[in-house]
C-alpha positions in Angstrom: 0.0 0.0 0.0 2.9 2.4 1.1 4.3 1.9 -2.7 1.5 2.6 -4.7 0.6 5.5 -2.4 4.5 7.0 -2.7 4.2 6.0 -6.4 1.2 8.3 -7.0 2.7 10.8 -4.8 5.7 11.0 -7.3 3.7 11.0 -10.5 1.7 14.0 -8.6 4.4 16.1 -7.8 5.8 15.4 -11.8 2.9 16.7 -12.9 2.7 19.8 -11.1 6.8 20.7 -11.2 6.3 19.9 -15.2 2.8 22.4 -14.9 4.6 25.2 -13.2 7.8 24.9 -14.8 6.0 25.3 -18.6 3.8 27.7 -17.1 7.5 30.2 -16.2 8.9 29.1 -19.5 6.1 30.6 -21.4 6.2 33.5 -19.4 10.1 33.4 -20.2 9.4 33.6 -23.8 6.4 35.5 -24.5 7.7 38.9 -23.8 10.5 38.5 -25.8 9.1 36.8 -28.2 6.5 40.2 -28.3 9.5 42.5 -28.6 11.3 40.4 -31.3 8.2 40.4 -33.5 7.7 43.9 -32.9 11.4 45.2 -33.7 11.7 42.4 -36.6 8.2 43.8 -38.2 9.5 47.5 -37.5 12.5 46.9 -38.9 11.2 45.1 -42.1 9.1 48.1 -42.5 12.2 50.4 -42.5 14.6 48.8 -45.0 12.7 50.0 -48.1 10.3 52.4 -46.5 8.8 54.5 -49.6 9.8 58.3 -49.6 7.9 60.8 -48.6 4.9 61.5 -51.2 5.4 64.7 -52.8 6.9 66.6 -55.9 9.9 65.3 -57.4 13.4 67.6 -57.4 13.7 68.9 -61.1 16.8 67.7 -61.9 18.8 67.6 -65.3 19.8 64.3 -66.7 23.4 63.8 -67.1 24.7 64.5 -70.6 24.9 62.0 -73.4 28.1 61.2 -74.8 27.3 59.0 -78.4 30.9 57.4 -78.7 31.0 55.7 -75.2 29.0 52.7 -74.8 25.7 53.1 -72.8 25.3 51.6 -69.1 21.5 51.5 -67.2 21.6 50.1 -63.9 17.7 49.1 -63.0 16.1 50.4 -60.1 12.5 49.4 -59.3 9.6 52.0 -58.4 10.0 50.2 -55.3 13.2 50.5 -54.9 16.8 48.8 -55.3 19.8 47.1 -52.9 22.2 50.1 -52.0 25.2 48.2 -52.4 24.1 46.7 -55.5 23.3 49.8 -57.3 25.9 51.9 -56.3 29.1 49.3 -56.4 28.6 49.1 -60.1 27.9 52.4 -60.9 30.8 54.1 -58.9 33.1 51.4 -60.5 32.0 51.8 -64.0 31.6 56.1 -63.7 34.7 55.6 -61.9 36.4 55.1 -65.9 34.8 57.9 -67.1 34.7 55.2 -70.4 30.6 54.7 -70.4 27.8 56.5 -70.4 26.2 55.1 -66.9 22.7 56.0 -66.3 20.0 54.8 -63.3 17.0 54.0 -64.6 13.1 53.2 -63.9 9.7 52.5 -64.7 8.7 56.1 -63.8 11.5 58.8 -63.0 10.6 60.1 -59.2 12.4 59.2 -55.9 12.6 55.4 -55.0 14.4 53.9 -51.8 17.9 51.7 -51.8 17.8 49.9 -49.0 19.0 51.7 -45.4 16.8 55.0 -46.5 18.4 56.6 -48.9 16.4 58.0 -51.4 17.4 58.3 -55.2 16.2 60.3 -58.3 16.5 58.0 -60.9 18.5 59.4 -64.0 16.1 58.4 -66.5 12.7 56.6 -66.5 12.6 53.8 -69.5 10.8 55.7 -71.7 13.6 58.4 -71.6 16.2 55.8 -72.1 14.4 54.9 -75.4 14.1 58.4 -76.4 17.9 59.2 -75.8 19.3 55.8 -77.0 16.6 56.2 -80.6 14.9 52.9 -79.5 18.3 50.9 -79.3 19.2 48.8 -76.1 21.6 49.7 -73.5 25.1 48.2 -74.2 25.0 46.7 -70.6 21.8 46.1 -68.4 22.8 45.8 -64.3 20.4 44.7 -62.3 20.6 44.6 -58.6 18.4 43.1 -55.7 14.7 44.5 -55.6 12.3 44.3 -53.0 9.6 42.2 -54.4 6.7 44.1 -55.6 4.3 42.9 -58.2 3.8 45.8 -60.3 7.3 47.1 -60.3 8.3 43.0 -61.0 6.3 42.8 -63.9 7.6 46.1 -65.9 11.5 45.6 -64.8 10.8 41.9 -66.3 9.0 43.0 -69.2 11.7 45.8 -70.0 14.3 42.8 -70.0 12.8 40.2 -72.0 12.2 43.1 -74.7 15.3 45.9 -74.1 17.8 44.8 -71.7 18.2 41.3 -73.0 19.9 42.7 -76.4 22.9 43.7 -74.6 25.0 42.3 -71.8 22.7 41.6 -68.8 25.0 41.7 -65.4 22.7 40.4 -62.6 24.4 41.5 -59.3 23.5 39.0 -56.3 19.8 38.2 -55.7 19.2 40.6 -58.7 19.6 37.4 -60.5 15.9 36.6 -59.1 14.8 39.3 -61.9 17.2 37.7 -64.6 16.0 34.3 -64.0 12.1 35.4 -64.1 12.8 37.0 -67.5 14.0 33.8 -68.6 17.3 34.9 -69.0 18.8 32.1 -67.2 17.5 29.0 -68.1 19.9 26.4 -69.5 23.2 28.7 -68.2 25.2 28.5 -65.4 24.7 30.7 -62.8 25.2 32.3 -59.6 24.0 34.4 -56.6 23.7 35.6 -52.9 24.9 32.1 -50.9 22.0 32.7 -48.8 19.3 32.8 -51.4 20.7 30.3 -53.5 18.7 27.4 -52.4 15.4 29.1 -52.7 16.3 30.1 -55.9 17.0 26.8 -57.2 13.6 25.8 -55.9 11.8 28.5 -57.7 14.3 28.1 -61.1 15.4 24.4 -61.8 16.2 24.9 -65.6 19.0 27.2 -64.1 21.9 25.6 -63.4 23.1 27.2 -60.1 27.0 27.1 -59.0 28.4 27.9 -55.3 31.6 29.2 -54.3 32.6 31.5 -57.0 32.0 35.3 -57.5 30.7 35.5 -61.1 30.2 34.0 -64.0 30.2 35.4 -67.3 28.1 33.4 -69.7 28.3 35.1 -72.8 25.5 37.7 -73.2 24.2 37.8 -69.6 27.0 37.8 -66.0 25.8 37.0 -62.9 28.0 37.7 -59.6 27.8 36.0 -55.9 26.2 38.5 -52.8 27.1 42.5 -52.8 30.5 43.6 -53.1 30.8 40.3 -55.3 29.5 42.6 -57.7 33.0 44.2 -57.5 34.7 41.4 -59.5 31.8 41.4 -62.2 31.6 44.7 -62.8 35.2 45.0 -63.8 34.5 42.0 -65.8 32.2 43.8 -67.7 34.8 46.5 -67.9 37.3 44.5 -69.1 35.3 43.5 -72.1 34.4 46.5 -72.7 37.7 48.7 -71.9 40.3 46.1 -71.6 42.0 44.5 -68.3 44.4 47.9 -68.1 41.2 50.2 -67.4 39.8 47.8 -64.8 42.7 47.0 -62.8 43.3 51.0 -62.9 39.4 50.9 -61.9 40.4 48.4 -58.6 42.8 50.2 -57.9 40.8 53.2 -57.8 38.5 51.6 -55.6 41.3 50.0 -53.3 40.5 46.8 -54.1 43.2 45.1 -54.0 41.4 41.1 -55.2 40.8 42.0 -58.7 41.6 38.5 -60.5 42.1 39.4 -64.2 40.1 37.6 -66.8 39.1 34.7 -64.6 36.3 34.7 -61.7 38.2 34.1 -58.0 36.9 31.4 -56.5 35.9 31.9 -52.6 35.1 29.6 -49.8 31.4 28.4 -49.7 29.1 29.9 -47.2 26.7 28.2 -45.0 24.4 29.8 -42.3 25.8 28.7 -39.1 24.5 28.5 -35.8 26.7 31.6 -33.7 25.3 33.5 -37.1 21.5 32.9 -36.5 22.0 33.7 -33.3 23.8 37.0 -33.5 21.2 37.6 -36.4 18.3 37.5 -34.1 19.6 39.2 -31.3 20.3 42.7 -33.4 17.1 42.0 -35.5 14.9 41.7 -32.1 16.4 43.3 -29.6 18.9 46.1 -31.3 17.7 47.0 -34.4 14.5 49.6 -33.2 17.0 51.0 -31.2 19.8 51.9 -32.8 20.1 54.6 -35.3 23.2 55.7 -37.6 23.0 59.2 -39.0 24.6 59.8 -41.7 25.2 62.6 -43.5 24.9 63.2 -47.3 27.9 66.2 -48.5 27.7 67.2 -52.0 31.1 65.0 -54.1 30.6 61.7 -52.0 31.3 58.7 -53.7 29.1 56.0 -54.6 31.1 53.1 -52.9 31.4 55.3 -49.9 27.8 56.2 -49.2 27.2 52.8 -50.5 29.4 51.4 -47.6 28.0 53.3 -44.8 24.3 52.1 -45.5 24.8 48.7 -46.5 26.7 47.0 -43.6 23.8 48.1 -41.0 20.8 47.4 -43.3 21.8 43.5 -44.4 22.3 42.5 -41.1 19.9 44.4 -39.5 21.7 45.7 -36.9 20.8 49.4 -36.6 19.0 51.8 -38.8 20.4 53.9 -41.1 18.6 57.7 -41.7 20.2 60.2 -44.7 20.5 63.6 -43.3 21.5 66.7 -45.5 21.6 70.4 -44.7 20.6 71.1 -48.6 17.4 69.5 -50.0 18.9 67.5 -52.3 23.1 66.1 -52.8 24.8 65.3 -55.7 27.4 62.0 -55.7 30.5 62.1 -57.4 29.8 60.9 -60.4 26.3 62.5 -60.3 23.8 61.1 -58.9 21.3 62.6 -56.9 19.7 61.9 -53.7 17.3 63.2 -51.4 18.0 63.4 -47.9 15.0 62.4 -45.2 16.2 64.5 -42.6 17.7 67.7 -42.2 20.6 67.9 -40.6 19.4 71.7 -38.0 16.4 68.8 -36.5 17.7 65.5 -37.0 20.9 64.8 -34.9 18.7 64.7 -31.4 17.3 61.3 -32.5 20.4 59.6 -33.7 22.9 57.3 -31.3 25.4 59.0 -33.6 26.7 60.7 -36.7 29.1 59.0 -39.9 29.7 61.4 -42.9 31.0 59.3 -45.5 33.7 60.2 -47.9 37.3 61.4 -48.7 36.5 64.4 -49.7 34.0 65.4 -46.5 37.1 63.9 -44.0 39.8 66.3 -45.9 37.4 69.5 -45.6 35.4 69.1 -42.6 32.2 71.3 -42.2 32.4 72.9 -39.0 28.2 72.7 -39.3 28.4 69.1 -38.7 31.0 69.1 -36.1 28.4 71.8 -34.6 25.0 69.6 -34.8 27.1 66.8 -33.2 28.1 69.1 -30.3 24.3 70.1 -29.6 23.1 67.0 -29.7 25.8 64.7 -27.6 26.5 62.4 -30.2 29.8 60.7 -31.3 31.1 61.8 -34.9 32.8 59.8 -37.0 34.3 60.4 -40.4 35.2 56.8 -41.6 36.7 57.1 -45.1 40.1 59.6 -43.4 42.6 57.2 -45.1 42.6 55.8 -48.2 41.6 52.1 -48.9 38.6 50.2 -49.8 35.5 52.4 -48.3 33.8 49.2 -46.5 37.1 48.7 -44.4 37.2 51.1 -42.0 33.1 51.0 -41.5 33.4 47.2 -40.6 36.0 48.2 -37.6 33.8 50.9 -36.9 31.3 47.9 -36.7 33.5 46.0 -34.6 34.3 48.4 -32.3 30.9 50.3 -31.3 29.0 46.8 -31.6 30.9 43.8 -31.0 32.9 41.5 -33.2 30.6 38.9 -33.8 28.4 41.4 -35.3 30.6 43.0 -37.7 32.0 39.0 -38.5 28.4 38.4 -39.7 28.3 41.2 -42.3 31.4 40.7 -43.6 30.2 37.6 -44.3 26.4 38.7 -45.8 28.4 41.2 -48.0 31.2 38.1 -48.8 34.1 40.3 -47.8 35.5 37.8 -45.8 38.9 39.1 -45.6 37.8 42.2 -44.3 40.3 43.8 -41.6 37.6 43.8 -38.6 41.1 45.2 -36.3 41.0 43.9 -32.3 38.7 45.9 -30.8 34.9 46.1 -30.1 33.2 43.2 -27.5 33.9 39.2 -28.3 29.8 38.9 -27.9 26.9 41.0 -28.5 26.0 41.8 -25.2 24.0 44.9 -25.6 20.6 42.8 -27.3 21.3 39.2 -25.0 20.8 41.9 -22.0 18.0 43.4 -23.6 16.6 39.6 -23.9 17.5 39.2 -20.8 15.8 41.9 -19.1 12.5 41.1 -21.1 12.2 37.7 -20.2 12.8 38.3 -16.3 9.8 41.2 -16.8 8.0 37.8 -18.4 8.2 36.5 -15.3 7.8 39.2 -13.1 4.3 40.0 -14.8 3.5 36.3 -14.0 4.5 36.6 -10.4 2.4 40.2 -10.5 -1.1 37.4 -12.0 -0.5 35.0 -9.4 -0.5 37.7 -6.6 -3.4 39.3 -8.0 -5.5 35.7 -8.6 -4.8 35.0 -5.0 -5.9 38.2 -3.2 -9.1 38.3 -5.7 -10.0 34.9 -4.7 -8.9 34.7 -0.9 -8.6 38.1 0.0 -5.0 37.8 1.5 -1.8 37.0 0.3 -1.7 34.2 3.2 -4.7 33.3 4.8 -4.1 32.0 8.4 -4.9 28.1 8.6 -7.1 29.1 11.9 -9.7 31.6 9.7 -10.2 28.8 7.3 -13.3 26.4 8.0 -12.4 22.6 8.2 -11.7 21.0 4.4 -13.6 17.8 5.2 -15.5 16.0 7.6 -15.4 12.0 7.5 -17.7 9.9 9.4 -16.2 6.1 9.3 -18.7 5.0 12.3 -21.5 2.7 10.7 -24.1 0.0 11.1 -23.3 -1.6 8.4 -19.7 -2.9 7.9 -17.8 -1.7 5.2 -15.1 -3.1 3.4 -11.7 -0.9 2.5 -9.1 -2.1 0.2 -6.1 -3.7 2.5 -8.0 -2.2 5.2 -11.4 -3.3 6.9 -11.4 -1.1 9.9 -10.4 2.6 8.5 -8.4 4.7 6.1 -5.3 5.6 4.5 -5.0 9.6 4.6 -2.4 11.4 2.8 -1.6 15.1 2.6 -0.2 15.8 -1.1 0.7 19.0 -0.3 0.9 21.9 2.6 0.1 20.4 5.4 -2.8 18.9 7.5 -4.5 18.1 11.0 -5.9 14.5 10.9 -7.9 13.6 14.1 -5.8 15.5 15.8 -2.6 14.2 14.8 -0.8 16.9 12.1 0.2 15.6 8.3 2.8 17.6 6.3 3.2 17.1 2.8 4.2 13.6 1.7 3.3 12.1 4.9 0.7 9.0 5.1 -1.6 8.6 8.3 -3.7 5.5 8.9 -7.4 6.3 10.8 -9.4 3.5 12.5 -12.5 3.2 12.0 -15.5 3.5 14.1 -15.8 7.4 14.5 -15.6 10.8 12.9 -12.3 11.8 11.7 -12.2 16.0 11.3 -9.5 17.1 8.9 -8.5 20.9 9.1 -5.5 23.1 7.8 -3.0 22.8 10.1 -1.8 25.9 11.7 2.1 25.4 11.8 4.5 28.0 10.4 1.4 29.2 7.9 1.3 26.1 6.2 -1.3 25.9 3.6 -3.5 22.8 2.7 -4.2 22.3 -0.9 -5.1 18.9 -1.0 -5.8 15.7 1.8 -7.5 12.7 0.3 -8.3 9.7 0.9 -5.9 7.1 -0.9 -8.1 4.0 -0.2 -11.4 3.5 -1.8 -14.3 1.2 -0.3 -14.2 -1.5 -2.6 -18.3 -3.0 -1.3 -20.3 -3.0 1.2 -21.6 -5.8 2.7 -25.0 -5.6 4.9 
């Protein structure tokens, strides 16, 4: 009897430490799980938030030159990848051998991705016009947010324009390439971390890992981001010969231009400290963090390029484009148009990066002013010379944390980036944020409990001696009754708190036996404010017998 009553006991208490204990792990997990979906949705919203409605800067065209041959780097009305757009263009301007244009459906203000906000050169209409109804000699199209009407007319305008020249699809760009049927039969290539899903959604493709482009006659396609180095000085060197692209790298500082062939590279694969460093500045940095940066007339495309882009693909912080004119021109040209001015926009920034060589060498003392005023660090990154996304990724390294600024390098496949050997081994700013909102998980379930017990009790603790008795037993009959292993009484047991049995107390886990014969009163038992939450009976009368 003893056994099967301990036995019981055990599977009791199981099931109530197994209750509780998924009771505090919910309440572990569903405030941060609340905040993650919140700063994952926020930020999701951000990356390619639509500009401000309104009416678009006039601004002149570049000029068209008839001898050079004729780039157009595609940008969707709902926008384009920053580093994708403005890696090529800087590179091929960079010659001064092309005529390089951005175009799109319509001509008015479209996002790359971090908020900065371009004026397309010319919509595709325009292009027509100025090229009398011939194609561009080179199509590059980068990464667009999927949106179904700009899809449709960017595919449309390269199954019937773009695809009669060379078509350079630059890292999940190739999504675009592929949907125009551009790719089917070829080899091919893209963003490590899209691959898969684009192998799914493209099987005639055939899809290659591990190198940085591929140039397949009429149409190129390059790995992830600053892949898009290598293949645009590809299509350089077809176009100008190896001399004016390896002047073009050096240009650029990059210093891993492999001439006529495609460099090979290590395969990536999504591992598990990179999820995990992913989510923490997705969910618990990302809506609170913000980079300034502002836009100074002469910047240059890789620059601005690398100041958005490291932020935006890993979502680590956001990225706002702050100008004290209404408009900035790039080096080369191109125009943007800031969403903040810099006199009102500094107070809600974490800190300030003006990109560029040119802004580091003849510092505007209006800057270093706003910066002052507000109480925010300023940082010009591009002081030395070198490739731009270098001294950003320290910058990374050493206001976030290593692990962090790892990561990117990785999502832009700069893997040989010079991260330097300072900055925290571990992203400790978000895992205390998680942290902090799953002990407030359980701190609102503690604040439940307290609240269910003083609406149904009144008191935190009731005293055992205000309590009426929890049972009253009468054993004494005329008529015998048999009990299993017992015919003269009862097996009590007190699963929990603790008891008074006929006068004789029970704690929690203890067993009393009760004779028969008269009545047995069972109480709470007032000992050191124990509680009684349950006394039963652990026999049952099996008959009885007259």
């Amino acid at each position: 009897m003893r056994l099967s009553v301990m036995s019981r006991l055990r599977k009791e208490r199981v099931v109530r430490v197994l209750g509780r204990g998924l009771v505090v792990l919910a309440a572990l997990f569903v405030v941060p799980g609340v905040e993650f979906f919140i700063g994952s949705r926020g930020f999701a919203s951000y990356r390619y938030a639509p500009p401000e409605a309104g009416r678009p800067p006039a601004v002149a065209p570049p000029v068209h030159a008839p001898g050079k041959p004729t780039v157009a780097v595609v940008v969707g009305n709902a926008g384009a990848n920053v580093a994708d757009t403005l890696v090529p263009y800087g590179l091929l301007a960079s010659t001064g051998r092309f005529n390089v244009y951005t175009v799109a459906p319509e001509r008015r203000p479209v996002p790359l991705l971090g908020g900065l906000d371009l004026v397309p050169d010319l919509d595709f209409a325009q292009l027509s016009g100025r090229l009398g109804g011939r194609a561009p000699d080179v199509t590059v199209v980068p990464e667009m947010p999927s949106d179904k009407d700009s899809d449709r007319r960017v595919i449309g305008w390269l199954r019937s324009t773009g695809s009669r020249g060379l078509v350079l699809g630059v890292c999940t760009g190739a999504r675009l390439v592929a949907d125009a049927g551009l790719l089917d039969g070829r080899e091919a290539t893209t963003h490590w971390y899209r691959l898969s899903g684009l192998e799914d959604a493209h099987p005639a493709v055939h899809w290659r890992r591990g190198v940085r482009y591929l140039d397949e006659g009429n149409v190129i396609t390059t790995g992830g981001l600053l892949s898009s180095v290598d293949g645009t000085l590809r299509v350089i060197e077809r176009f100008a010969g190896t001399g004016t692209a390896a002047a073009a790298a050096r240009a650029a500082g990059w210093g891993r231009y492999s001439p006529g062939t495609p460099a090979r590279m290590p395969e990536s694969r999504l591992s598990p400290s990179n999820a995990i460093v992913h989510l923490l500045n997705l969910g618990f940095r990302s809506n609170t963090s913000t980079v300034g940066v502002v836009l100074t007339g002469g910047v240059g495309e890789l620059e601005l390029a690398s100041v958005f882009s490291p932020y935006a693909e890993v979502k680590a912080a956001r990225t706002v484009a702050i100008a004290a004119t209404a408009t900035v021109r790039s080096r080369h040209g191109l125009t943007f148009v800031p969403r903040e001015r810099l006199a009102g926009a500094v107070d809600d920034v974490d800190r300030l990066m003006v990109p560029g060589a040119a802004a580091a060498a003849n510092r505007d003392p209006g800057i270093a002013a706003a910066a002052r005023r507000a109480g925010v660090p300023l940082e010009y990154p591009h002081r030395r010379p070198g490739f731009a996304f270098d001294p950003v990724l320290r910058s990374m390294a050493r206001t976030f944390d290593r692990p962090t600024a790892r990561w990117t390098s990785k999502i832009l496949e700069y893997r040989s980036a010079d991260l330097g050997s300072s900055g925290s081994s571990w992203p400790w700013t978000p895992t205390l944020r998680l942290l902090l909102f799953a002990l407030a998980g359980v701190a609102a379930l503690a604040v439940v409990r307290v609240t269910a017990r003083l609406i149904t009790t009144g008191s935190l603790r009731p005293k055992a001696r205000d309590r009426p008795p929890v049972a009253v037993v009468d054993l004494r009959s005329t008529t015998p009754v048999m009990w299993e292993r017992s015919e003269h009484g009862l097996f009590f047991l007190a699963v929990s708190g603790a008891a008074v049995v006929d006068e004789r107390e029970v704690r929690a886990g203890q067993m009393i036996y009760v004779d028969a014969g008269h009545s047995i009163s069972i109480s709470a038992a007032d000992t050191d404010g124990a509680e009684l939450l349950s006394v039963q009976p652990i026999a049952a009368p099996v008959h009885s017998a007259a």
